[in-house]
Structure formats: structure tokens, C-alpha cells
N, C-alpha and C positions, 0 to 999 in steps of 0.2 A: 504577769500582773493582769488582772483581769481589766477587759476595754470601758473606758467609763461612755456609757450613751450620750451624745448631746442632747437628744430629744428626751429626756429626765432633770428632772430637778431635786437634789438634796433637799431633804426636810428635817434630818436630823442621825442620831448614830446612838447606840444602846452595847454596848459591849464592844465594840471594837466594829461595830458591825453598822454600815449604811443604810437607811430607808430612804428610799426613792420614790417620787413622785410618778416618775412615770410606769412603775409597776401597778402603778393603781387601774392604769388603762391602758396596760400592753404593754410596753417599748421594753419592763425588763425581759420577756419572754419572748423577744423578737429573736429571730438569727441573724448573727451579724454573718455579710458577706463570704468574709471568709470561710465563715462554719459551713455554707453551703457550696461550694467550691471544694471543701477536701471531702464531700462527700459525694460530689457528683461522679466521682470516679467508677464505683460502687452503689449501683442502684437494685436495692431487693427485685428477685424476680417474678412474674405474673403470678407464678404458686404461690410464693410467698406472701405475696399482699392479699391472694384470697383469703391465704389461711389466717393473717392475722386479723380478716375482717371480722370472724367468730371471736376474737378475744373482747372481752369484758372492762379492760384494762386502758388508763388513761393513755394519750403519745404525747411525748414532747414534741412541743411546738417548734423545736429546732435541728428535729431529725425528718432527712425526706424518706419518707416510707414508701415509697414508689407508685402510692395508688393511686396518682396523677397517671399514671399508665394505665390505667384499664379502658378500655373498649366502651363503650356504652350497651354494649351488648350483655357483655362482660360485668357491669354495674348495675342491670335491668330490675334487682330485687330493690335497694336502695331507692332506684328511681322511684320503681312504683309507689313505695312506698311514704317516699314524699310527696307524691302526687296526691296521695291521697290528704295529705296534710295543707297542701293546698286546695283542696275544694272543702276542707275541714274550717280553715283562712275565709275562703268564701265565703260561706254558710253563713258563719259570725258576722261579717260583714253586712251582706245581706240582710238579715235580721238586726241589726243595728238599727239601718235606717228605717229601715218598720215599724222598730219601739220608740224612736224618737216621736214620730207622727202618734202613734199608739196611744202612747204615754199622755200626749196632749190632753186626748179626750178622755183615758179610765181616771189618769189622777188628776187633769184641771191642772195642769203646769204650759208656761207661756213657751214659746219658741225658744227663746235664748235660753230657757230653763232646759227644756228639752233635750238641747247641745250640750249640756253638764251629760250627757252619754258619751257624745264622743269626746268630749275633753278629757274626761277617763279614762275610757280605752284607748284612746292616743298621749295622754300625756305618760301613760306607763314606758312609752317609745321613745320618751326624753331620758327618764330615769334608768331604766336598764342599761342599756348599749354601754354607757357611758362610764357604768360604777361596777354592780358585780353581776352582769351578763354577761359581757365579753369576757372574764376571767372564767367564768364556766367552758364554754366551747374555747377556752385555748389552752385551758390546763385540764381538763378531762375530757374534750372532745366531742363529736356529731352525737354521737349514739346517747352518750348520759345527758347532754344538751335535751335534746328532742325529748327523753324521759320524763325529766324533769318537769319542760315547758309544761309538757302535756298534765301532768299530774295538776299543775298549777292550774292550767285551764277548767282540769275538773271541778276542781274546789271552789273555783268561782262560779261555775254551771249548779252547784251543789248552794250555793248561796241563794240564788233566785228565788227556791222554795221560799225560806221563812221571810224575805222580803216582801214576797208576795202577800204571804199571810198575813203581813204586819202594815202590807199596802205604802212601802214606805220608800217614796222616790228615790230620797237619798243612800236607802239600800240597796236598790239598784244600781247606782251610780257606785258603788264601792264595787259591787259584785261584777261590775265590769271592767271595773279597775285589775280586778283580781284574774279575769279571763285576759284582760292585754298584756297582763303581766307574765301569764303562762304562755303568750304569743311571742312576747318578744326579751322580756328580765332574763329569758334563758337563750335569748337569742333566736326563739324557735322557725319563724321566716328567715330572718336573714341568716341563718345556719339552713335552712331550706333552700333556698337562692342560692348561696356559694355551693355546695354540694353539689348541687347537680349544675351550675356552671364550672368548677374545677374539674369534673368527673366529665366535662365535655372539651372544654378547651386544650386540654394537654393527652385526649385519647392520642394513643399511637396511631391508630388508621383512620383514626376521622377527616372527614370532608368537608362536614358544614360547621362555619364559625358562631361562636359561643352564645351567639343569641338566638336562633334558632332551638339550640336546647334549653335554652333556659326555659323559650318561653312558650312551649308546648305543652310542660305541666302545668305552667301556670294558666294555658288555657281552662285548666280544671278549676282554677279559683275561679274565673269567670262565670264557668258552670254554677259551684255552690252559691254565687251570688245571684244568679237568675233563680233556682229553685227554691232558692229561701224568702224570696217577699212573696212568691206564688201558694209558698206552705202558706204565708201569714194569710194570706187574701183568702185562704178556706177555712182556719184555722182562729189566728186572732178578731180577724172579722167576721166570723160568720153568723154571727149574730149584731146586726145592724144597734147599735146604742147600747149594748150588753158590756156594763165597766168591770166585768169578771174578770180578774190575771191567772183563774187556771189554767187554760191552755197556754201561757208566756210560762207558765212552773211546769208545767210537763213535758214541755218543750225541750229544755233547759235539762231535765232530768233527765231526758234519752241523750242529750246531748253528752252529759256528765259519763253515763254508763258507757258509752263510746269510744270517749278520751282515754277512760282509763283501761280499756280495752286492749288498745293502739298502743300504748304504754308498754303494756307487756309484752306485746308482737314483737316491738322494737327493740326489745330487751333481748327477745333471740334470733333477730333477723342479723346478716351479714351486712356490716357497715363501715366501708371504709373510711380511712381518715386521712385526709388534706391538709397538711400543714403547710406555715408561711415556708418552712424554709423547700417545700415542694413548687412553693408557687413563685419565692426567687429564683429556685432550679432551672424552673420554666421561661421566664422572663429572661433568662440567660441567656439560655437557647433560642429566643425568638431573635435573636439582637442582628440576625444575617439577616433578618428580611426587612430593613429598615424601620424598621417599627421605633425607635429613637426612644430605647430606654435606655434609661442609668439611672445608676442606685444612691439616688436621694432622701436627706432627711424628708421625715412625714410633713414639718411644717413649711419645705417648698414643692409641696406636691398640689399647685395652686387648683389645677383643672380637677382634683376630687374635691375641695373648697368651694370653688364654683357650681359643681354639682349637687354639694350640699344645700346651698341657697338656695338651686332652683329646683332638686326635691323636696323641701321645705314646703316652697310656695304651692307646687304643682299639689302635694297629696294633700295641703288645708285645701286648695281650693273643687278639688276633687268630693274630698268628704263632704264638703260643704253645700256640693250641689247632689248629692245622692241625701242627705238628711234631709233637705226641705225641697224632694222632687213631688213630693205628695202635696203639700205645703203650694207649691210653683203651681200644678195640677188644679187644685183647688182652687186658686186665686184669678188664674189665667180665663179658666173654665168655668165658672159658679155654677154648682150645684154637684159637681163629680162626690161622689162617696169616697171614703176609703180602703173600702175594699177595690172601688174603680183604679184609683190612686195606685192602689198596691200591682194589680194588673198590668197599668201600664211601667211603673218601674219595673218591675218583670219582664216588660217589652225592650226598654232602655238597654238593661241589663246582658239581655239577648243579644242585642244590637254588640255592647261590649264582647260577649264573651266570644261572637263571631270575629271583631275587630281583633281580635287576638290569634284567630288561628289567618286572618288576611294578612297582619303584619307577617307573621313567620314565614307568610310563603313569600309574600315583597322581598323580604330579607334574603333568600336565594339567590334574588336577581340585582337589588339594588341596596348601595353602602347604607347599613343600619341608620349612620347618623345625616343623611337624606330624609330615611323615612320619618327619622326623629324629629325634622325641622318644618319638613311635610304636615305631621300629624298635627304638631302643636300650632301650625299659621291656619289650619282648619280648627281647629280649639277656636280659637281669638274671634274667628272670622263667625261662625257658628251660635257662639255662645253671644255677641251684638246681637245678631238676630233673634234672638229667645228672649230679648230683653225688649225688644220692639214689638214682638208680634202676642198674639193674643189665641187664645180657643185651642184647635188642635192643631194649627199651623206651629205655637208655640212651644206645644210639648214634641211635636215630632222632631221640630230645631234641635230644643236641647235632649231629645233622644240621640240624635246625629252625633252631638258633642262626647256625649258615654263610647259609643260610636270610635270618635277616635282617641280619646283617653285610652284607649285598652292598651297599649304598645309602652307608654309614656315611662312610667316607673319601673321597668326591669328595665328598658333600654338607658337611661341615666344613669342606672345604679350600674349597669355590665360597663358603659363606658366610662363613667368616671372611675373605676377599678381600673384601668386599661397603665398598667406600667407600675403600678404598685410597690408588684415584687414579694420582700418583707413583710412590707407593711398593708398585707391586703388585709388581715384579718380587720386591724384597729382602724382600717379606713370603711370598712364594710361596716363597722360598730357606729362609725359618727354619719352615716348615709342611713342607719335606721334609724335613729336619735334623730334624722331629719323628718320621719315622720313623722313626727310630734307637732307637725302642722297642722295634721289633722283632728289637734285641739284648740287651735287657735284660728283658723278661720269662720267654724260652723258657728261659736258663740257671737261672731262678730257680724256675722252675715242674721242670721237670727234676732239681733238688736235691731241690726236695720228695718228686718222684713216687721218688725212689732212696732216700729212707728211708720211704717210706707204702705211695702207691699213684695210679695215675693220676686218679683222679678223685676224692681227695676233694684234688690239686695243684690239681685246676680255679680253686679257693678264690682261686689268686693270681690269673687271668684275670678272676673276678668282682672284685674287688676295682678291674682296670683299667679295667672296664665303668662299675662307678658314678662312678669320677671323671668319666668322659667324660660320662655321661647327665647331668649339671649343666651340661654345655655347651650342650646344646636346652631347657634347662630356665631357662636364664638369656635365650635369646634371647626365647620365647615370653613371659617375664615382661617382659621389660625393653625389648628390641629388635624387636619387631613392627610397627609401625607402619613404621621403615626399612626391613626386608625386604621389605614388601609395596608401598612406594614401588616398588622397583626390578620388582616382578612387574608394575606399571602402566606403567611405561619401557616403550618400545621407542625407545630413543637410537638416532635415528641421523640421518640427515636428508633431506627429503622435498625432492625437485628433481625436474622431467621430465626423462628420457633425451633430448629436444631438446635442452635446454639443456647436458645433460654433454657430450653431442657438439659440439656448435658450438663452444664455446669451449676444449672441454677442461678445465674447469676446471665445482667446484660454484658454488652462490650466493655472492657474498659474505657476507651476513646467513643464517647457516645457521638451517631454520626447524623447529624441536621439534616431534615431533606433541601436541597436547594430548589430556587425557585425555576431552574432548567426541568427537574424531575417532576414539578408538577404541574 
């Protein structure tokens, strides 16, 4: 008799036959326990997961395919290849907060109006995750995810032309709707982010714990987001009062031809696939190194709920300060240009995309969610100041702040994952759905700065800041001992390459390293 899920809900039955509620956002496609237990006996071997990385073909999300065992070395094409889709993430980004500023001046739209940009391309980060994004990457997988997203990104890139022609804000605003929607309605970050964190945490011979990989590529989005307001500052600006959007349409247009490029790469490039019941397999195996997991329904898995909140807060209040940095610039400073503007977020920027490669080496030496509790009491502390001070005292402040945001959001999203199991997919689905903050601060912050002034709106940003800093602040109190379990792991399983070869297959009795052996 098949297991009924508590985490589902009846809604009704057509022939003999159940619909379920929680099919809509995972839980029937989950693997129950059991199912990953009679499979752990029997794990495909290294060949084998190579070879099935060329296949075309969807995996069930309740068979472990073994490609939580590869090497990072071993995964190096995948990698690259999402890296580059993280400074692709960038880019977008980056030029976001450019055309917000932009837009002010070509089409005469107010601040908060301006914000209808990101509330688009972040409110698509509500609606995906949640309905039919996560059903893409869990019933066809990384590879047609990633395709997909992308095609979708172009077709929104492919929009900007005749918006342009037509000069028509509200065009724009769909058309980004339709780029956030090929970023994330397929999952396409947060299918980026799990991939190369699974592909790190359960390698066989790795050393370094799972945030260090994560966020090394993501050093690369850093990147595209410095180079893309530095394009705009030569490109969109370079004609001081000139309200032309051809260069925002050709832009947009190399963008387009790129995507769909990348598309097809991925179509024959080698792409492993990570299933939940690879990622229970995992969390199995971690359980000797105190790491204090068990396998919990999804709705007492409080500490990724908490996580949720406080990625929420952090990425509105994040967006919110990179949309109106030109804006702060401008108000702080009277008489900066926009191209000056653009410049110096280009410096901010820089400031980030360094803050990103500082975190991952901190991260060697000291427990992630230190450096988490660290960054963000400098956030709080940073971002007062910017709010008091004025000229270039002011913007170098909240340059500071960009500064240490860079660490912020993969390090919340890797731990509030931490014990999952099962349910990392559908919990990885409502931590992107949290980004959709970053449609809900910038308009709010934008009202403000249209009756004050840019910096003393910051007020609403700090206020995102502290919710979030109770989220390192609760782990350190409460959850420390867990975290640091998983920093002692290295899950995975210790067999000679004789024996993977001869039979094709690992041990049957797969054997933990203990924390004596390392």
C-alpha cells in the first residue's frame, strides 16, 4: 500500500485516483526514507555517473545516482560552466540598478516608479519557486532546467528592442519580468547554487566544506556586477542629457544572442544530476560526526523558516541599496553626474565582488556562521553611518557596506540547507521565493527617498539588516554544535579505485571516514 505523505494535502480524487496538494510543490516527488536506505547499499560507480552525465534524459528524483561522489575535479566542466552563468546573474544585476537610475532621466519616471524594475524581476522569485519551477528541476533535472531558464532570459533580452522603440516604461518592466523569470521560474540560480554545492559537499576526497565552493563561482557574479554599471557609465551615459535607449536595445540584444548560445553549450556539455534521495544518502552518512540530523517533516524544519525571513529581509534590503546608490550619490554629493554615479557603484561593486573572494578564504580558518554574524553586525553598524554622513565620507561608508554584503546570501542559503536530507530540493525552492524581497523593499525605500531624501530612506534597508542579523545570531546561540558537526564530515565514501574498477560498483557496506582519520 503506498505511504500516504503527512506533508500533503487531499484535494480531491478522479477515477479511483488521489490529487494531492503537496505534488504541486514537491512532497509527492520526495523519497521517503526508506527508499534511500535500500538503495544505499548499491551506489553506481564513478564511470557510471560520468557516463550518465552525457545522457539527455530526465532522473528520478528518488533514485541516488551516485554523482554526489564526484571529485570537484572530476565535475570541473559543470562547474565552469555554471560559473559562467553566475557572472551571466551578474551582469543582469548590475545593469538593473543602472536602468533604474537611467530610466529616471530618458523617460521622467519618479523613484518609486523606477523600482517597478526590480519588483519585476524579483517578484518573478515569488512566483517560480513556489508553482511550476521547482517541478522543472525535480522531474527533468539541472541540465533541461538551465536550458530552459536560459532560453526564457533571451526572450526577455529579445523584448527590450521593441520597448525601446515604443519608449515604453511599462515595456520594460514586463521585459524584465520575463529575464527574472528565465533566472529563476526554471530555477536557473538556485539550480546553480545547489549544483555546485552538492557537487562539493559529498565529493569523496574533499577537504574544504561546502561554502568555500559554493562561493568561489559566485565570486564570478560579483564580477559581472562590477563590469556592468562600468559598460553603462561608457555606454548608457556617454552622452551627457542624450534620452536615446539605443544603446539599453543593443545591449540587451548581445545579451539575447549569448543566452541562447549558452543554451545550446549546455545541451551537450556533461551534467550531472543530484537528487533529494542523493542528498538523504548524504545526510545519513554525516550522522557519526554529530552533526544532529533526523529526518523530519519539512514543516518542523524551523531553522530553514528562519532563514527564510531573514533572506527575505536581507536581499530587499540589499536591492534596495544598489537601486538608489546613484540616487544616495547624487543627494549626498550635489552635482555628481550619472555617469560619475555609475563609476562609483562600479567601485562599491568591486569592493563586493573582493568581499567575496575575503569571505572564502576566512571560511578556511573560521566557522562560516561566525563570519555570517561578523559581516552582518558590520552591515548594521556601516550602513548608521551612511545615513549620518554626507559628500564622500558617505558614499565610501556605504561603499563599505556592499563590502560586506558579499558573503551574506549563499552563506544563509548553504546553512539554512544544513540537515535537510529529502527535503533539500523544496526547501532550496522557498529560500528563492525569498528573494522576492527584492521587490518589496526598493519601492518602499523609493517612496521614502520622494518625500525626504536618499539617505536618511536608507532607514528602511537598516531595518532589513537587523531582522536578518537574528538569523546568525540564533544559530551561534542555539545551533553550533550542528554546524560544526557538518564542518567535521567529509561524507562520502572511502573505497580503492581497484575495487571501483573491477566490479563497477562501490562496497557494499559503504565505510564513513571517522573523525580519528582526519
Amino acid at each position: 500500500m503506498a505511504q500516504v505523505r503527512r506533508d500533503s494535502i487531499k484535494i480531491g480524487s478522479i477515477d479511483g485516483r488521489e490529487y494531492r496538494l503537496g505534488s504541486i510543490y514537491g512532497a509527492e516527488t520526495e523519497p521517503t526514507l526508506e527508499e534511500v536506505r535500500e538503495q544505499m547499499a548499491r551506489r553506481p560507480s564513478i564511470a557510471e555517473v560520468k557516463k550518465g552525465a552525457y545522457r539527455r534524459k530526465s532522473v528520478s528524483n528518488r533514485v541516488v545516482t551516485g554523482a554526489s561522489q564526484l571529485t570537484v575535479k572530476q565535475s570541473i566542466i559543470p562547474i565552469c560552466l555554471v560559473t559562467t552563468l553566475f557572472f551571466l546573474w551578474g551582469f543582469a544585476y548590475g545593469l538593473l540598478d543602472v536602468l533604474n537610475s537611467h530610466f529616471q532621466t530618458t523617460l521622467g519616471v519618479k523613484k518609486a516608479q523606477g523600482a517597478g524594475l526590480s519588483g519585476a524581476y524579483f517578484g518573478a522569485y515569488f512566483l517560480g519557486p513556489l508553482t511550476y519551477s521547482g517541478w522543472i528541476v525535480r522531474r527533468f533535472g539541472y541540465r533541461w532546467t538551465f536550458i530552459t531558464g536560459l532560453c526564457i532570459y533571451g526572450v526577455g533580452a529579445l523584448m527590450f528592442w521593441p520597448s525601446g522603440v515604443k519608449r515604453s516604461f511599462g515595456g520594460f518592466v514586463g521585459s524584465m519580468f520575463i529575464v527574472g523569470s528565465g533566472q529563476v521560474s526554471t530555477d536557473l540560480r538556485r539550480a546553480s547554487t545547489k549544483l555546485i554545492a552538492e557537487q562539493a559537499i559529498y565529493s569523496r576526497n574533499g577537504r574544504k566544506p561546502i561554502y568555500s565552493y559554493v562561493r568561489a563561482p559566485k565570486s564570478f557574479q560579483a564580477i559581472g556586477s562590477v563590469v556592468a554599471p562600468l559598460l553603462a557609465a561608457r555606454v548608457f551615459f556617454a552622452h551627457v542629457g542624450s534620452k536615446d535607449l539605443k544603446t539599453v536595445q543593443w545591449t540587451y540584444l548581445g545579451i539575447a544572442a549569448f543566452v541562447f548560445l549558452l543554451a545550446i553549450v549546455f545541451y551537450f556539455a556533461p551534467i550531472p544530476e543530484v537528487t533529494d534521495s542523493d542528498m538523504a544518502d548524504g545526510e545519513e552518512q554525516g550522522t557519526a560526526f554529530e552533526t544532529g540530523y533526523e529526518d523530519k517533516p519539512l514543516y518542523k524544519q524551523y531553522t530553514l523558516f528562519w532563514g527564510i525571513a531573514a533572506q527575505f529581509c536581507y536581499v530587499g534590503s540589499q536591492v534596495a541599496i544598489a537601486n538608489f546608490f546613484i540616487n544616495y550619490c547624487e543627494d549626498v554629493r550635489p552635482g555628481t553626474s550619472q555617469a560619475r554615479g555609475a563609476n562609483l557603484l562600479a567601485m562599491a561593486q568591486g569592493l563586493f565582488a573582493i568581499g567575496r573572494f575575503v569571505a572564502a578564504f576566512a571560511m578556511k580558518f573560521i566557522k562560516p556562521r561566525l563570519v555570517l554574524w561578523l559581516f552582518m553586525t558590520m552591515i548594521i553598524i556601516f550602513i548608521s553611518c551612511a545615513m549620518a554622513l554626507k559628500g564622500y565620507a558617505g558614499i565610501a561608508t556605504l561603499s563599505v557596506v556592499l563590502f560586506f554584503e558579499s558573503c551574506i546570501f549563499p552563506t544563509i542559503f548553504t546553512l539554512s540547507l544544513r540537515g535537510l536530507g529529502r527535503h533539500t530540493k523544496r526547501g532550496a525552492s522557498f529560500l528563492v521565493a525569498s528573494v522576492s524581497g527584492g521587490a518589496v523593499f526598493p519601492p518602499i525605500l523609493g517612496v521614502v527617498a520622494d518625500h525626504s531624501s536618499t539617505h536618511i530612506a536608507l532607514a528602511v534597508a537598516l531595518g532589513g539588516f537587523v531582522v536578518s542579523w537574528s538569523f546568525p545570531l540564533y544559530l551561534n546561540l542555539f545551533k553550533a554544535k550542528e554546524l560544526d558537526g557538518y564542518l567535521k564530515s567529509k561524507v562520502g565514501i572511502e573505497v580503492s579505485e581497484e575495487s571501483s574498477m573491477e566490479d563497477g560498483r562501490f562496497d557494499e557496506k559503504p565505510q564513513v571516514a571517522t573523525e580519528e582519520k582526519l
